[in-house]
Every structure is written in structure tokens, then in C-alpha cells.
N, C-alpha and C positions, 0 to 999 in steps of 0.2 A: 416310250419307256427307255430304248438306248437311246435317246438322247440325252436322256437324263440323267443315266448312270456313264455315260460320257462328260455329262458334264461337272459332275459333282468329283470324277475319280481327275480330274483334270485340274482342276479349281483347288482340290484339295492334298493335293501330290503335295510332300516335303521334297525341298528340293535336296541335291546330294551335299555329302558334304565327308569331307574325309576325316575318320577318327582314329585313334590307336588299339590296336589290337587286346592292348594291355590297361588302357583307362576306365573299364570296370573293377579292373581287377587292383590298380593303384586306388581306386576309389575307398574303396572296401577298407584299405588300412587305416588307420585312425586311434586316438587315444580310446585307452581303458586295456588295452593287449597288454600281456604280460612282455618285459623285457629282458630275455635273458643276453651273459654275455658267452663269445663264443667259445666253444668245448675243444677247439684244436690246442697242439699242447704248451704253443708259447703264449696265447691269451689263458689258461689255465694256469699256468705258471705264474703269469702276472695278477690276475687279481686273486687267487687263491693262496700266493705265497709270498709273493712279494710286497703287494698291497693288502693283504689281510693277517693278522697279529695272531689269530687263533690257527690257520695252516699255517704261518711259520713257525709258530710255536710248537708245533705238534709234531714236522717234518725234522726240526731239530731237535727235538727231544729223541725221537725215534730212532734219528740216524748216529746222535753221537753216543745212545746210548749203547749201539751195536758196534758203535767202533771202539767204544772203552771193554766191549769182553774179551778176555783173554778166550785166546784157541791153541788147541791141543792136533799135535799131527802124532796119526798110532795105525797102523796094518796090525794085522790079524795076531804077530806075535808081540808088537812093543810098542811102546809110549817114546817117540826120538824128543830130545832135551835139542839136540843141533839137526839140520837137514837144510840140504839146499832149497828146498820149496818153502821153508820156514824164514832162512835170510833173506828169498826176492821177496817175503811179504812183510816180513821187515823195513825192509826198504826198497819198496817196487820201483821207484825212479827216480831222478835226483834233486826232485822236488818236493816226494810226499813222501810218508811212513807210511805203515799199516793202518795206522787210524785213519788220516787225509784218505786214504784209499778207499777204505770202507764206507767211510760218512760217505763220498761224492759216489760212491756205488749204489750205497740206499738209499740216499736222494735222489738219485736218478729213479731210481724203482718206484719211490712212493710218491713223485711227481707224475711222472709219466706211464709207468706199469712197464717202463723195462731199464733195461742199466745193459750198459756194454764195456766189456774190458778187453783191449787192446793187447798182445805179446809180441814185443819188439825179440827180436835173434832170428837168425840162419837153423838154428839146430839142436836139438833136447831141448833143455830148460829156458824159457826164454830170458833172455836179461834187462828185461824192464817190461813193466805194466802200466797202462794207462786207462784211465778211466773216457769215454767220449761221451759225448754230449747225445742223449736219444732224438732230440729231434732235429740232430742234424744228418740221424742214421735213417736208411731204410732195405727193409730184405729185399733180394732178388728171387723170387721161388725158380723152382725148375719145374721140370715136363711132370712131375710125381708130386709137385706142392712143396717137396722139402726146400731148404733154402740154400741155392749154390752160389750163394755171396751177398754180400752187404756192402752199399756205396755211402760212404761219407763226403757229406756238399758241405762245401765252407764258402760261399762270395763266388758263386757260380761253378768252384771247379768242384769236382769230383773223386772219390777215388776209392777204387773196388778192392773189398778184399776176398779173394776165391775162397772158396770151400770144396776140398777133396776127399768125398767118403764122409759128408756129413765132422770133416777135422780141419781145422781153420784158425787164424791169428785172433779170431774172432768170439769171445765167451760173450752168449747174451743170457742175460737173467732176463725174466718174466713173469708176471705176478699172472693165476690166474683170467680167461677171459671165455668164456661160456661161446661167442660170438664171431671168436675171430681166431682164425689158424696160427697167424704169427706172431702179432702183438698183445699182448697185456694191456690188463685194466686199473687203469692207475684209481689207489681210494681216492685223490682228489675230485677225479670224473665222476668219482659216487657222490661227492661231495659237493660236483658244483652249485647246486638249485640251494645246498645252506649256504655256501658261498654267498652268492646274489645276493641273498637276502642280509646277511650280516653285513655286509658290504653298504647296500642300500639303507639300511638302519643307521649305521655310522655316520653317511651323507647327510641324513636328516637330522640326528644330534647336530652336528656341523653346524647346518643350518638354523636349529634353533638357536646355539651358543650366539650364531652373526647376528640373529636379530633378537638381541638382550636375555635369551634363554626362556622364551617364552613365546608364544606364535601374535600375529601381528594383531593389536587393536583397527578400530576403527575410525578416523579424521570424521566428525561428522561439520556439513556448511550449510550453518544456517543464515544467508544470508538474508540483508535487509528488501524492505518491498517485495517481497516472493523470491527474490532470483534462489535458485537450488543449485547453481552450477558455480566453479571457479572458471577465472578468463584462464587463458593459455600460459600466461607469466605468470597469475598468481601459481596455478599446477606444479610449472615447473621448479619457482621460487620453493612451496611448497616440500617435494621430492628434494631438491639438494639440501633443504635442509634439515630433512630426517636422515639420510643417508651421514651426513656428516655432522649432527651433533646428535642423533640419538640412536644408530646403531652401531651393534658392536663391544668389545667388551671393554675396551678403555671408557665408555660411554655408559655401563652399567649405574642404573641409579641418577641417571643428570634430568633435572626437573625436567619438564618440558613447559614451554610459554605459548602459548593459543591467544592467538587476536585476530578479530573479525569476523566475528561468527563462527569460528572453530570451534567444536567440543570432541575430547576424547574419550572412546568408547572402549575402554579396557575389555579383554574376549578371553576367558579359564582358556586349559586344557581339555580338549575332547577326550571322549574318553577311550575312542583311537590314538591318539596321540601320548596317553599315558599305558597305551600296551606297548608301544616300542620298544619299550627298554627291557620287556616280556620276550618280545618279536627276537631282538638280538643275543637273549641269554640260550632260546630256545636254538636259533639258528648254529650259536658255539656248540652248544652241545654235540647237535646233529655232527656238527664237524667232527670232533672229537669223538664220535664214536665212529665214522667213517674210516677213520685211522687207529683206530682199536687202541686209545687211550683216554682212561681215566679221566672223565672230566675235573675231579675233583685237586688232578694232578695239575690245570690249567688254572686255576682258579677260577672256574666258574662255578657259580653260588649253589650249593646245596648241601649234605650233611659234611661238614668238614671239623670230624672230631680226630683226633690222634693216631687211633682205631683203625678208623676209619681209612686216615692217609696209608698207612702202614699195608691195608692189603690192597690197595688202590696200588700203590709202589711195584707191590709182589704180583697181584696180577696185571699189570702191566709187563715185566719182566717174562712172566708164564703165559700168557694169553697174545703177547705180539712180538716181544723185542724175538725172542729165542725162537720159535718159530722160524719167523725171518732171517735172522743169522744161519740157524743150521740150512735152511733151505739155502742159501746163497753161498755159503760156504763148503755144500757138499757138491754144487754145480760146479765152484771152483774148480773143488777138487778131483772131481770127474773130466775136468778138462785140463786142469794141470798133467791128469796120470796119463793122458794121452802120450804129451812128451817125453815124459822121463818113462814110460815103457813098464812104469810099477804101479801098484794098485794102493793106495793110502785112504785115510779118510779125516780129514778136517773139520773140527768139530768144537762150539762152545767147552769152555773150560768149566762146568757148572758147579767146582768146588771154591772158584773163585770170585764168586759173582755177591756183592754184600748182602744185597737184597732177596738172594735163598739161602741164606749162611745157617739159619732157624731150622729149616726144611731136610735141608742136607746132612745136621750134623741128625735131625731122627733118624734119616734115612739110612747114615752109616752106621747107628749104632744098633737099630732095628737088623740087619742085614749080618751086623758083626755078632748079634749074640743068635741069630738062626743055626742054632748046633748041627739041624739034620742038611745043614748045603754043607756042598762041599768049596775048595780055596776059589776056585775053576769056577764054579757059579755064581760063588759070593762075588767075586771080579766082574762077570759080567755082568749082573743087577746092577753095579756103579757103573759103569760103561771102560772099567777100564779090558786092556786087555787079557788073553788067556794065559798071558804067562812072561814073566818080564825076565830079562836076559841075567843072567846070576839066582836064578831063582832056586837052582838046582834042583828043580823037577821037570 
């Protein structure tokens, strides 16, 4: 009996043989996986804004529309017409105005979920502002988490700017992030998975346009005395010369000539094939609401009556631009007051904004006939202040 289980364990041994640790697991991958692309913020950047029409569209809408509001500087007793924190945002540096300023601030924010503003000077008010690039920023935390500086990399080098007392050359904006201490969640990253897809829809138009706008027939060979195969020359004769006289759009409509047992086998639209253009409306969408604008403002298809555009416009203005401005504008200003040692607040001009012009004029005139307020409250219901200089009260 052990000879026998000697001989069989003997006889039947695999012999060794060396494999990789990891060739089950390479195994495994394979078509049908979904393909995302990656979520860090210069491949975000790139197929969500730069290669996609509906986030650029949306990032520039958003950003230039914050850089076109006027903003008001007012402390507790007046509305300033002149102020030095009013002319460096005027003109922050000798390249940009206020506008250029803002746009590449929001844009930073609504690409990435944060924006960085740079102050150039020695001492009070800085004398110029610059906007930096967020992912070429990253925080330093300290022993407590908060952040005691920020290193900008540009082509390997570096360069640290301190934070003393939580007060630094350094203003970062940051949009919400539920997950994460120091950075912001850019709506892009909410947006990527419509991204991909819109993305991948567009590819596939592409592709049908190459091959005459419609998915490919079928060559059927019926050749003589049974043969059911083409030789290797006929094949390849074959392929170059569909490639070159019958796809593509110069080639739209060109007969095609069949000899030798060829027959072609015309093939519809599946009816996958004709959700794509479903797939890609549904995917804009998503975007566009990722970034809290109006689809109807993009032109993508649904009730697009007059009406309709008109409170699409307004809320868009109420529901994100102003939001966003005053948030970014009061962080400003919270770290402008730092240097100049005064406490101000910066803030949307919303008496001059076209798109609540409607709104504003009920609101003042609602306000102005409330006989039982008095001048002092009536003032603040409109955000002005408590009392303007010559008022003589």
C-alpha cells in the first residue's frame, strides 16, 4: 500500500516552476470594466475643460460672469466711492484688472475646489495680487492641522510661503469638502463619471461620421466551387480599398463596385446605437447641474421658451454666480483687513446686476413705502449702510 502511494505521489508530482506573484491577478483584468479617466487635477482639467465643450462652457460662463459684477467696499458707517483696497483690485498687477483677476480666481475654484491669491509688498497693503496655479500649490499643516505654509513647485523648484498666526501672503479660497481638512471639492470631481461619458459619446459620433455615418455593413464571399475564404491579397487588396474609396466623408454617397463573389450586406442602427445621442444629452446635463447652471442656458434640448430662458438667467445669477462672488469676496476681504488693520466688507453690487434689475426695483420700492421702519432699517433691508457721511443724523 506505501508502495503504491509512493508511487503514484512520485509519478504524478508537477514539477516546479516559477510564476509571478501577480499573474492571477493581471489575469483577472480584461474587457467589459468600466474605463474611467483619472480624477487628479491636471487630467480633470484636461478632459473636463479643455477637451469637453459643455465644462468649458459652464466654467466660462460662471467665471466671467463673476468677474463682470460690480463690488461695493462699506464698514459699518459708509459706502467708500475711492479706497486703496478698491484701486489694488482695480488694478492688482500690471498685467490684469479686476476682471482677469476674478475670472482666473473662479476658475481656479470651479476646476480644482480651490484658488490661491498671492500679495506682493513688505508692509500694509500689498502692491500687487496674483492669482497661482492650484495644482502647482500644496499646504503644509502643522503639529495642530492648521496650515503653517504653502510650497509652490514650478520645474522641480519650490517655494514656501510662511504663515504666522494663521496671517500670510497667501489667501486660499476653497469650495466646500465634507472629507478633507484642507482642500476643496471641485464640481468638476462631482462631474467627472458625466464627463467620461460625454466624452466617450462624442468619440463614438466621431467614429460613425469616419465610417460614412452610419456603423459598418457587411462584405459577404461567396466564392466559386465552395471556397468561403478570401486569399491573403485578395483581403488585403480588399481593406485598402474600402479604407480609401469608401470611408469617410469626402466619400459620403460613392457607389461601391463588387466583383467576385462579393455581396454587400447593408446593417440599420441598433437600437443602442441610436440612445447615444440620448447617452450624451443626458450626460451635458449632469454636467451642468454639477456646476449649478441652467441647462437650458447651454443649449441643451428641453423647454426652451422665452419664459423660460428669462428665470433660467435669474436663477442662475441667484442660485450660483452671487453665492460664489460674495463667498470669495468676503474671504478676500477678511484677509485684505488683515493688513490694513481696518475691518471693511466687500461685497456684490446687486443694484447693478441687469439680471435682478426686476427684483430690486420691488424690493426698493416694497421697502421704501413700509411707513412703520424707520431710515436706519430701511438701509439695512437693502444692504446699504447705517448712515452715509452728510447725512446729518
Amino acid at each position: 500500500m506505501f508502495e503504491f502511494f509512493n508511487r503514484t505521489t512520485s509519478d504524478d508530482t508537477v514539477p516546479e516552476a516559477k510564476a509571478s506573484a501577480t499573474g492571477r491577478v493581471m489575469a483577472m483584468s480584461g474587457a467589459g470594466r468600466v474605463a474611467w479617466s483619472p480624477r487628479d487635477a491636471a487630467s480633470l482639467t484636461r478632459t473636463g475643460f479643455t477637451n469637453n465643450p459643455i465644462g468649458f462652457r459652464a466654467v466660462k460662463m460662471i467665471a466671467e460672469a463673476a468677474a463682470a459684477i460690480p463690488l461695493v467696499l462699506q464698514d459699518s458707517t459708509r459706502r467708500y466711492d475711492t479706497h486703496p483696497v478698491l484701486a489694488l483690485l482695480n488694478r492688482p498687477n500690471g498685467a490684469q484688472g479686476r476682471a482677469e483677476l476674478i475670472e482666473a480666481a473662479v476658475g481656479q475654484l470651479l476646476l480644482t475646489g480651490n484658488g490661491y491669491l498671492e500679495a506682493v509688498g513688505e508692509e500694509g497693503l500689498p502692491l500687487e495680487l496674483h492669482v497661482l496655479r492650484s495644482d502647482r500649490m500644496s499646504i503644509v499643516p502643522g503639529a495642530d492641522g492648521w496650515p503653517v505654509g504653502y510650497e509652490y513647485a514650478v520645474n522641480g523648484r519650490k517655494h514656501r510661503f510662511a504663515m504666522v498666526d494663521g496671517q500670510g501672503p497667501i489667501c486660499h479660497l476653497k469650495s466646500f469638502h465634507p472629507q478633507d481638512d484642507h482642500y476643496g471639492l471641485s464640481a468638476l470631481q462631482a462631474a467627472a463619471n458625466a464627463v467620461d461619458v460625454h466624452n466617450a459619446a462624442s468619440r463614438w459620433s466621431k467614429a460613425l461620421l469616419d465610417n460614412a455615418a452610419r456603423p459598418s455593413g457587411a462584405i459577404v464571399y461567396r466564392g466559386a466551387d465552395g471556397q468561403a475564404s478570401l486569399s491573403a491579397d485578395q483581403y488585403d487588396r480588399l481593406l485598402v480599398e474600402m479604407e480609401t474609396q469608401h470611408q469617410g466623408a469626402r466619400n459620403a454617397g460613392r457607389p461601391m463596385l463588387l466583383e467576385g463573389g462579393l455581396d454587400w450586406k447593408p446593417m440599420g442602427f441598433s437600437p443602442s446605437d441610436m440612445e447615444f445621442q440620448k447617452t450624451k444629452e443626458l450626460a451635458a446635463r449632469e454636467i451642468a447641474i454639477a456646476f449649478g447652471l441652467p441647462p437650458m442656458l447651454l443649449g441643451i434640448p428641453g423647454d426652451a421658451t422665452y419664459a423660460n430662458y428669462q428665470e433660467s438667467n435669474r436663477a442662475f445669477y441667484r442660485l450660483t454666480v452671487l453665492p460664489l462672488v460674495t463667498r470669495v469676496t468676503s474671504t478676500i476681504a477678511d484677509w485684505l483687513s488683515d493688513f490694513t488693520g481696518e475691518r471693511f466688507e466687500l461685497r456684490p453690487d446687486l443694484d447693478q446686476i441687469p439680471a435682478l434689475s426686476a427684483e430690486r426695483d420691488a424690493q426698493w420700492r416694497r421697502v421704501g413705502e413700509a411707513a412703520f421702519l424707520t431710515d436706519a432699517e430701511k438701509r439695512a433691508l437693502l444692504g446699504l449702510p447705517t448712515l452715509e457721511v452728510g447725512d446729518g443724523s
